[in-house]
C-alpha positions as CSV (number, residue, x, y, z in Angstrom):
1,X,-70.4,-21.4,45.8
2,X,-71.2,-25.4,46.1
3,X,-74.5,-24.5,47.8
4,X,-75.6,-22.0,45.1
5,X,-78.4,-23.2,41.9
6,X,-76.6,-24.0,39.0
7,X,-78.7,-21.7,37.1
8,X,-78.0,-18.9,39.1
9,X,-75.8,-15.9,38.1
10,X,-73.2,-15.6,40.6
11,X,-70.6,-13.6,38.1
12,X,-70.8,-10.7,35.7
13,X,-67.4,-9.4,34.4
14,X,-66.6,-7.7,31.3
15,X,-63.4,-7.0,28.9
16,X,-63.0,-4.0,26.8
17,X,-61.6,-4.9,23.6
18,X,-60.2,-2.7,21.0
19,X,-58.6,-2.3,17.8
20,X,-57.0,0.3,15.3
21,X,-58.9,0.8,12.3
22,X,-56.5,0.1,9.3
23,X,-58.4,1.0,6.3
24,X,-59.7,4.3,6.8
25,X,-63.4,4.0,8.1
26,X,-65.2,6.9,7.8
27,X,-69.2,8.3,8.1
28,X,-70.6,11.4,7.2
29,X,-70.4,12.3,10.9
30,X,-67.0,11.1,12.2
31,X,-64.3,8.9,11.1
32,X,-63.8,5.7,13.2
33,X,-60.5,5.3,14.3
34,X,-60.8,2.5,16.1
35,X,-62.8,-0.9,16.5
36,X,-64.7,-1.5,19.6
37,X,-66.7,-3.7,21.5
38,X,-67.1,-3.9,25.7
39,X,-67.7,-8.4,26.0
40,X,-70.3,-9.3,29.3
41,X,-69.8,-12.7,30.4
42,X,-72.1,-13.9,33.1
43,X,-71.5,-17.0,35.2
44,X,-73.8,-19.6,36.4
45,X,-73.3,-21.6,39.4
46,X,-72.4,-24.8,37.2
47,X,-69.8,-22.7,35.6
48,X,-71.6,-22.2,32.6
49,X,-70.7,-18.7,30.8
50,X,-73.0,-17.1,28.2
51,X,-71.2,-14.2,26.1
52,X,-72.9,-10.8,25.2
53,X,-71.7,-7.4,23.1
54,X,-72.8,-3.9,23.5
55,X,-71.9,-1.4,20.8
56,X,-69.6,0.9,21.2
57,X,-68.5,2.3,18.1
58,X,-69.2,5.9,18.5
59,X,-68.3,8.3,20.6
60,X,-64.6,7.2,20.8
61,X,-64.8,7.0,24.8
62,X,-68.3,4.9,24.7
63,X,-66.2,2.1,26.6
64,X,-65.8,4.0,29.4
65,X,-69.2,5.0,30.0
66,X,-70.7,1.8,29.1
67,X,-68.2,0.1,31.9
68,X,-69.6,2.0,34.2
69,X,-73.1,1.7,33.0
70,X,-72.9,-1.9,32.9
71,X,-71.2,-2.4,36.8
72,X,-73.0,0.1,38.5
73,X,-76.6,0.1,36.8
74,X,-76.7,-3.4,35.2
75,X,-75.2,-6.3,37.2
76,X,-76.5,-5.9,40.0
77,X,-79.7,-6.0,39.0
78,X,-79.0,-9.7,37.3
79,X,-76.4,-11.1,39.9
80,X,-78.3,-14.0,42.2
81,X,-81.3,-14.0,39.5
82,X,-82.2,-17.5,37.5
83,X,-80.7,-17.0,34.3
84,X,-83.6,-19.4,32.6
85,X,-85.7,-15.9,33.5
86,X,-84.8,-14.3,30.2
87,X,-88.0,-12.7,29.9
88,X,-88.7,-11.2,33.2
89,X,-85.2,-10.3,33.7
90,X,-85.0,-8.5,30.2
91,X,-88.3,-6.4,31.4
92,X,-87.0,-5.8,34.7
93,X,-83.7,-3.9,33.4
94,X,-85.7,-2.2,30.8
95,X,-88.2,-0.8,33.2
96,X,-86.0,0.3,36.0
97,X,-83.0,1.4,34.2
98,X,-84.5,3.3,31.1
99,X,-86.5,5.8,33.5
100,X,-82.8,7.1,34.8
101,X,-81.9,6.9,30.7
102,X,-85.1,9.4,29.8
103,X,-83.4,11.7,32.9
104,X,-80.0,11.4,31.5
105,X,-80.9,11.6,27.9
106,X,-79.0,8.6,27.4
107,X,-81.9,6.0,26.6
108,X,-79.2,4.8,23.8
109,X,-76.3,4.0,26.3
110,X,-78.8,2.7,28.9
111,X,-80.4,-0.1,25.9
112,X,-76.9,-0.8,24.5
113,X,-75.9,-2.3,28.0
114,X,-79.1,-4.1,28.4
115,X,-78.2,-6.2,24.7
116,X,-75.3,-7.4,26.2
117,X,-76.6,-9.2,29.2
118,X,-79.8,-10.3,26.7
119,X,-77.3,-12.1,24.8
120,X,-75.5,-13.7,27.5
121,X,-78.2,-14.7,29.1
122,X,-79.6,-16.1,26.0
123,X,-76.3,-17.6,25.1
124,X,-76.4,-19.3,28.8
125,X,-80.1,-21.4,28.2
126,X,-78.7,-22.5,24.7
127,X,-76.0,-24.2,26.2
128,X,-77.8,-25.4,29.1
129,X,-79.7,-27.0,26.8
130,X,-77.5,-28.5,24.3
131,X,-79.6,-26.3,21.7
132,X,-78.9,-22.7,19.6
133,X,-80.8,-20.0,20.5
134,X,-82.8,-20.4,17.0
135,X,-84.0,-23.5,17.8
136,X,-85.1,-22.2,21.6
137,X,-87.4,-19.8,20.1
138,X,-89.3,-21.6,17.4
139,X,-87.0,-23.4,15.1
140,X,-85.0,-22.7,11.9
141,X,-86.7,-21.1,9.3
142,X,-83.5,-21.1,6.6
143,X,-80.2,-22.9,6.7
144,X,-78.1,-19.9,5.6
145,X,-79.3,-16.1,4.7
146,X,-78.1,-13.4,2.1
147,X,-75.8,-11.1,2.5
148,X,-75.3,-7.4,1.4
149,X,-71.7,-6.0,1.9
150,X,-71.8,-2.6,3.1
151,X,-69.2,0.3,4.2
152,X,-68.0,0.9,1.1
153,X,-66.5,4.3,0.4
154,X,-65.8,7.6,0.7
155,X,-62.6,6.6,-1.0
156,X,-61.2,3.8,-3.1
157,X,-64.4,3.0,-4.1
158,X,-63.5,1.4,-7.2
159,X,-61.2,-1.4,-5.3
160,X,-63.9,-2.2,-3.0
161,X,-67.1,-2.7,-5.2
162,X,-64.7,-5.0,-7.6
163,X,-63.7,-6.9,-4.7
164,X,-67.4,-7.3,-3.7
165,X,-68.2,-8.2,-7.5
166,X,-65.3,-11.1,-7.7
167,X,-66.9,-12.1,-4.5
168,X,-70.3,-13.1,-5.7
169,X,-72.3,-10.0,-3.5
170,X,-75.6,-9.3,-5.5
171,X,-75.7,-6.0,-3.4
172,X,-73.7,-3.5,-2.0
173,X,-74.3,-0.2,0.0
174,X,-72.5,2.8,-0.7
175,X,-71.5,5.5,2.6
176,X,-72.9,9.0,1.3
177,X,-73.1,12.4,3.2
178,X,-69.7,14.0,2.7
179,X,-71.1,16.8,0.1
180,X,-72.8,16.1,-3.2
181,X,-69.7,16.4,-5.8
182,X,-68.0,13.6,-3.0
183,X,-71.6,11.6,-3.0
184,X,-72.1,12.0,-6.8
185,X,-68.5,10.7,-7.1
186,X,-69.2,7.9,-5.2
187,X,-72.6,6.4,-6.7
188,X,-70.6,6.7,-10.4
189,X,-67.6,4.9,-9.3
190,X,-69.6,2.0,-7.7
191,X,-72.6,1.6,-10.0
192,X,-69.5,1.5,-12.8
193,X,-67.4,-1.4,-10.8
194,X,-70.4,-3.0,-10.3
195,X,-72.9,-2.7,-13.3
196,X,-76.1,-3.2,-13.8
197,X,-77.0,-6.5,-12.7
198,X,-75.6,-5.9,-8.5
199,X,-78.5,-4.0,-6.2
200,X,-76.5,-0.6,-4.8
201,X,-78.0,0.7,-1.8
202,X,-76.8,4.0,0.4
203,X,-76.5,5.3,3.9
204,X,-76.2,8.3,4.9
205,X,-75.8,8.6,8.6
206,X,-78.5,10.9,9.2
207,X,-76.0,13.5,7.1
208,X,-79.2,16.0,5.8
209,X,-82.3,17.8,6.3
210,X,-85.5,17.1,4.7
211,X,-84.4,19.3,1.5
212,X,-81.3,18.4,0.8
213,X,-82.2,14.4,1.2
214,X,-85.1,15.9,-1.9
215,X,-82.6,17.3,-3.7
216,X,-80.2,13.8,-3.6
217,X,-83.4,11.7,-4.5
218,X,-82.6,12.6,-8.3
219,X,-79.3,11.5,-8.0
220,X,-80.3,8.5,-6.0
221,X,-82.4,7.7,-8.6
222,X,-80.3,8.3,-11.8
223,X,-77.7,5.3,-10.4
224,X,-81.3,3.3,-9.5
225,X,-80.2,3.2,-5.4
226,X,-83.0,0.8,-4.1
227,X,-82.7,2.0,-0.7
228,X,-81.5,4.8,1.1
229,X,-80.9,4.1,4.8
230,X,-81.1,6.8,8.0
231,X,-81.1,10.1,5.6
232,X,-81.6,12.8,8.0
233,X,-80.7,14.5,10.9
234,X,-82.4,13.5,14.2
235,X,-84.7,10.5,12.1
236,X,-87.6,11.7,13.2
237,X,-90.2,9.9,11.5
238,X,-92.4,13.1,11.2
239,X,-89.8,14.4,8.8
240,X,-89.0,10.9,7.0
241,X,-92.5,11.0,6.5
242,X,-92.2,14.7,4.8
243,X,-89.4,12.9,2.5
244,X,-91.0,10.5,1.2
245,X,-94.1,12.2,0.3
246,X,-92.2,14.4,-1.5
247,X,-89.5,12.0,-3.2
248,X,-91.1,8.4,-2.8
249,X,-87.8,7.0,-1.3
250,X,-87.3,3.9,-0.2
251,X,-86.0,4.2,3.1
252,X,-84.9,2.1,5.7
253,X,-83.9,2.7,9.3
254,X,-83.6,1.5,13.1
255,X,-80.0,1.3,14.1
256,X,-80.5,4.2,16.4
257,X,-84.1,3.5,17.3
258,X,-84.8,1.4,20.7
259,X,-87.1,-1.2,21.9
260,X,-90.0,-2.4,20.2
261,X,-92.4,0.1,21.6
262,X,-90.7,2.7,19.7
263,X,-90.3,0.6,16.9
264,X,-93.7,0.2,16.5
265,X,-94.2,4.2,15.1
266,X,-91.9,3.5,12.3
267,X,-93.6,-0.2,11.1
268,X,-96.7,1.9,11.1
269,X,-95.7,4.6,8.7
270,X,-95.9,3.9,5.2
271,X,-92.8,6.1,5.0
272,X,-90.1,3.4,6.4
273,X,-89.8,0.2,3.8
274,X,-87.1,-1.7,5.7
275,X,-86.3,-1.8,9.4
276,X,-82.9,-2.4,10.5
277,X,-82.7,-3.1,14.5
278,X,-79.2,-3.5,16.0
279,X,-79.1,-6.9,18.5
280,X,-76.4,-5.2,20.4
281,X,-77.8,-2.0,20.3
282,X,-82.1,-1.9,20.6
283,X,-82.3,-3.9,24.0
284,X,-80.2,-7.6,22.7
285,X,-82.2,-11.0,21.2
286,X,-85.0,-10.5,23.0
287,X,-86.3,-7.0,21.5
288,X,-84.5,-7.6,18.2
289,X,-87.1,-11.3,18.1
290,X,-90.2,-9.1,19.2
291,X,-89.0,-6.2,16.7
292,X,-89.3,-9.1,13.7
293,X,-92.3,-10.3,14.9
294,X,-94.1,-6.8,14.7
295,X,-92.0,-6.2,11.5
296,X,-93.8,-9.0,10.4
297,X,-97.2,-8.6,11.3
298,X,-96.7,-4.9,9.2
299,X,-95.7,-7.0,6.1
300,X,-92.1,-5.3,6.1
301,X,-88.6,-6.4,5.5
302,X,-85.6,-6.6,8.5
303,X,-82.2,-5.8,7.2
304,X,-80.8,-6.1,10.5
305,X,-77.9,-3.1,11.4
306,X,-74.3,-5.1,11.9
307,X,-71.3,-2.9,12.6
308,X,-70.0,-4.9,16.0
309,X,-68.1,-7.8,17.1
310,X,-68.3,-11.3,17.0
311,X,-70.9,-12.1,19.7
312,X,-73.3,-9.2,18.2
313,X,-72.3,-11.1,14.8
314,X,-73.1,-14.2,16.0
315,X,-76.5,-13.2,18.0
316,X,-77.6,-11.6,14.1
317,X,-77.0,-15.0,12.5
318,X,-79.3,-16.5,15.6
319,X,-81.7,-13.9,14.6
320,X,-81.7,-14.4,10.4
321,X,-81.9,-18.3,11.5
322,X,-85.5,-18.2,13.3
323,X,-87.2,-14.7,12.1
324,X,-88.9,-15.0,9.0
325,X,-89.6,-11.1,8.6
326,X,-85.4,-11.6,8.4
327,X,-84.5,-11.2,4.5
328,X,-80.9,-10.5,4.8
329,X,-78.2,-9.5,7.2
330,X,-75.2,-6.5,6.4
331,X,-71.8,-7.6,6.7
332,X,-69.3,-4.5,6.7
333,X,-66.4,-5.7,4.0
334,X,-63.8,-3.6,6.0
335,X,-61.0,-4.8,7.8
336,X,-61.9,-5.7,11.6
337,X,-60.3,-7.5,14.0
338,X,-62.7,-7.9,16.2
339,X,-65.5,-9.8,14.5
340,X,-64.2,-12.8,12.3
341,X,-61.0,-13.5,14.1
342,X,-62.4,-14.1,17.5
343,X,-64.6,-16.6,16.4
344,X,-63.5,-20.5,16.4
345,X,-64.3,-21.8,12.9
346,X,-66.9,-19.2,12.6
347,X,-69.4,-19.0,9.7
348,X,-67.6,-16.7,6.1
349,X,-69.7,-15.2,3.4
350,X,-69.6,-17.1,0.0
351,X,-70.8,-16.1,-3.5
352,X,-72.8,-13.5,-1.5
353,X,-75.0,-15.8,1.3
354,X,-73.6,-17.1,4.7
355,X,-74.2,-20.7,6.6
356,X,-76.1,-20.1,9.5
357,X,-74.6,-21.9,12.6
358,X,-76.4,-24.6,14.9
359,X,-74.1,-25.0,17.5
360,X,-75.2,-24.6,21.2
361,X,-76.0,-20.8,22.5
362,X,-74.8,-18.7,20.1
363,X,-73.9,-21.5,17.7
364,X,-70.3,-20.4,17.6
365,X,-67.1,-20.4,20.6
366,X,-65.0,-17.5,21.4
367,X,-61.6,-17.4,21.0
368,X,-60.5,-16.3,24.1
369,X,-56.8,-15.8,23.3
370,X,-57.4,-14.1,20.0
371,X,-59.6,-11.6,22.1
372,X,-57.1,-11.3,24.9
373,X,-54.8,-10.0,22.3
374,X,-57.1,-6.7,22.1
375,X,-57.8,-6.4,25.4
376,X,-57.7,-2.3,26.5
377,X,-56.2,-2.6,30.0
378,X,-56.9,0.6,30.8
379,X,-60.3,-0.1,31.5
380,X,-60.1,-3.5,32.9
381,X,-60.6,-3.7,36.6
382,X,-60.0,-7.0,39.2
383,X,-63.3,-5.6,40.8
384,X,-65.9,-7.7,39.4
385,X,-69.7,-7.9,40.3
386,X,-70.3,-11.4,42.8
387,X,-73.0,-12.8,44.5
């Protein structure tokens, strides 16, 4: 170990953390029962450890498959590499692993894994350097960035979009998809908490086809939604397309779209207003940076998709901090252990806008024995990946 670079990776382990959901999250697809997130740490040979998240929200067993995803695909492709190689390590998982992903039909699972090690590597050369990952990649363009809260609904609507009121949110997205009496139901209960003066936008979890997204766009329009995020089935962008000539929807997507390349169909289309990658989900900082700069040359917005942890929460902040084409970032308003608590001092929203951290790496620490608290044992192993 002496003998070994100090930039080197010479460890990659992983926890599985998780956590019961306590307030009743739901989608228009499946309720989420519990919190999730599968933490990469990867080692240098100066003992320097850089965090990354991949997403595991849905299915409920996601851990389990990106574990072995991540040991038997990922690390050891990374372990003995120069960490410093962010770029040419990032393209070298991407283009050997994603081929086995188009096989398996899993180009989803395969990218998710790939963000985690992104981050950590990226979280690594920050604190190598004594700098935040912001200021490694051009600078700080803003201090602190908007917020909209989001995951409000299908119940107890009325609590929640008070709550985001008497918090000083100027915008709040709605969940929609569980039937149109339930969806109707919910754009009157929060456009009345709210009023007039807070933007309400929906998400619909890819919950309809092309006519029954036209036949909501009435409705959307009568409580003046100002966005309606991932409306049907599959996304394909020939059919968003179809929707918005026929409605003129604003809609906004990319959650469950991956890597830049494909990326670059839906900044084309006049059809897609905002896109909305996922740093812990599209391929980690790297395609999430090169996903802003092509939303940026195609003069459109980032919203950037945040349903994850505290290191994907963390790497988003990074993101708002040096991306212009960054004009706010979601933060879900439901209750989850996972994200806020495992952070040390970590950054909280206020009257609507959040402070964008400077620290080294990620700008933020992990608390280690808050996350230790939800580790899954089940899935832990002693068996990690050396050089």
């Amino acid at each position: 170990m002496s003998a070994t670079a100090p930039n080197t990776i010479v460890e990659a382990r992983l926890r599985v953390l998780r956590a019961a959901t306590r307030d009743g999250v739901a989608m228009s697809f499946a309720p989420l029962t519990h919190r999730s997130m599968v933490l990469v740490e990867l080692e240098t040979g100066d003992g320097r450890i850089g965090y990354g998240e991949s997403w595991t929200n849905y299915p409920s067993w996601a851990t389990v498959e990106r574990v072995a995803t991540l040991r038997e695909g990922v690390f050891p492709l990374v372990i003995g590499q120069d960490s410093r190689h962010i770029t040419e390590l990032q393209r070298r998982l991407v283009a050997e692993l994603t081929p086995i992903g188009r096989q398996w039909g899993a180009q989803g699972p395969i990218m998710q894994a790939i963000s985690a090690v992104d981050i950590a590597l990226w979280d690594l050369h920050g604190r190598a350097s004594g700098r935040s990952i912001a200021s490694l990649v051009g600078g700080r363009v803003r201090e602190s960035s908007a917020l909209y809260a989001s995951s409000l609904g299908p119940e107890d609507v009325v609590r929640q979009a008070r709550h985001c009121a008497a918090e000083g949110y100027t915008a709040v997205k709605v969940k929609l998809g569980f039937g149109r009496e339930h969806d109707e139901r919910i754009l009157v209960e929060a456009r009345g908490a709210l009023g007039a003066d807070v933007a309400l936008y929906a998400d619909a979890n890819q919950a309809w086809g092309v006519d029954e997204a036209v036949a909501m766009a009435a409705l959307l329009s009568e409580y003046d939604v100002a966005w309606l995020e991932e409306p049907l089935r599959g996304n394909r962008l020939d059919e968003l397309e179809e929707l918005h000539r026929r409605t003129g929807l604003v809609i906004a997507t990319g959650e469950n779209v991956y890597g830049r390349e494909e990326f670059h169909r839906y900044a084309a289309s006049p059809a897609v207003a905002i896109l909305q990658p996922d740093i812990a989900k599209t391929g980690g900082f790297t395609e999430a940076l090169a996903i802003c700069q092509l939303a940026e040359a195609h003069r459109k917005p980032v919203l950037p998709h945040l349903y994850g942890g505290a290191i994907a929460f963390a790497a988003t902040l990074q993101l708002a901090a040096c991306a212009p084409a960054v004009h706010g970032i979601e933060y879900d308003i439901r209750d989850n252990p996972l994200r806020d608590p495992l952070l040390i001092d970590g950054p909280s929203p206020r009257q609507g806008r959040i402070a964008l951290p400077d620290g080294c790496g990620l700008g933020v620490d992990l608390d280690l024995h808050a996350a230790q608290r939800h580790l899954h044992p089940a899935q832990q192993s002693e068996e990690e990946l050396t050089a």
